[in-house]
C-alpha positions in Angstrom: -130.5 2.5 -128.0 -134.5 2.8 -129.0 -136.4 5.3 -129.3 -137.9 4.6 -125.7 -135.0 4.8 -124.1 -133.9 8.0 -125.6 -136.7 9.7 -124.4 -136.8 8.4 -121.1 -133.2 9.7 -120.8 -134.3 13.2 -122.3 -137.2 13.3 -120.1 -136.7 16.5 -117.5 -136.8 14.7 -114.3 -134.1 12.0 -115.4 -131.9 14.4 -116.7 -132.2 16.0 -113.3 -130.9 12.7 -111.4 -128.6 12.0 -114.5 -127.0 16.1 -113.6 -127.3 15.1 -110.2 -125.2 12.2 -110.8 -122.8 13.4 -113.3 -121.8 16.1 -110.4 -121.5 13.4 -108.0 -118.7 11.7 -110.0 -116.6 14.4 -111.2 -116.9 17.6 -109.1 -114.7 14.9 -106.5 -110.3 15.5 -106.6 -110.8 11.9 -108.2 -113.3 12.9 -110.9 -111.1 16.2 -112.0 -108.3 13.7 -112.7 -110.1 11.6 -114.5 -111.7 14.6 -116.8 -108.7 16.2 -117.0 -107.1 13.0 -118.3 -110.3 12.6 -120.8 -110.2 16.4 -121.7 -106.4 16.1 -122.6 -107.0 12.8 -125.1 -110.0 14.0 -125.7 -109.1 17.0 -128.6 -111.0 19.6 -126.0 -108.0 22.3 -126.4 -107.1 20.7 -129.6 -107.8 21.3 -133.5 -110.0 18.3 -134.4 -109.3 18.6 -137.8 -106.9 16.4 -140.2 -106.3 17.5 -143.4 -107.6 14.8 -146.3 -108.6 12.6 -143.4 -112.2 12.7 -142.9 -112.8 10.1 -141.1 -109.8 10.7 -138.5 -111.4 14.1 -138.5 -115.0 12.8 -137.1 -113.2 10.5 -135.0 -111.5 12.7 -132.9 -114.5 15.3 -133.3 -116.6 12.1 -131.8 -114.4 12.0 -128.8 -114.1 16.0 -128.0 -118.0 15.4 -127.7 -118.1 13.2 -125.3 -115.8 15.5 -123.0 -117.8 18.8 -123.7 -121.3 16.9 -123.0 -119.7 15.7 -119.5 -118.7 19.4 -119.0 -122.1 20.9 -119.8 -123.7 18.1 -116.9 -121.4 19.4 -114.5 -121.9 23.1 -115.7 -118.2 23.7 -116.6 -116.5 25.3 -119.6 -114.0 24.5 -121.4 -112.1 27.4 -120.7 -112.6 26.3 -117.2 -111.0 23.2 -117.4 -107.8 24.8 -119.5 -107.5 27.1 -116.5 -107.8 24.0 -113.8 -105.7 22.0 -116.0 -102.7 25.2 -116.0 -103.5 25.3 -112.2 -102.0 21.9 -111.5 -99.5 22.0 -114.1 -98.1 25.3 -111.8 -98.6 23.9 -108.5 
């Protein structure tokens, strides 16, 4: 990705429509699942760490990330997404 498109993508009024969009796709019953699923591959409740493996370390550290960035466009927690994730398993 240049530069360009980086700060196109950090300018206010795309991240606006990207937010916007981000909600659109998982704040649906189809979405959750789908974060849910990333969250729980995704080392969100997880120790990211690996002893003496560094680079399994940044991997999994790489992919928690992703999850928590998704979470922040939708204005969730992580915390939140524990407690939806223990909703289902109850129900």
């Amino acid at each position: 990705m240049t530069q360009s498109t980086r700060n196109k993508l950090n300018h206010p009024d795309n991240r606006s429509a990207l937010h916007t969009s981000y909600r659109a796709i998982f704040m649906t019953k189809d979405g959750e699942a789908v974060l849910n699923h990333l969250a729980s591959i995704g080392y969100v409740n997880d120790a990211t760490y690996v002893p003496g493996d560094t680079h399994e370390t940044a991997h999994r550290e790489g992919m928690r990330r992703i999850v928590i960035s998704i979470l922040r466009f939708i204005d969730k927690s992580p915390q939140e997404l524990l407690n939806l994730q223990q909703e289902n398993i109850n129900e």
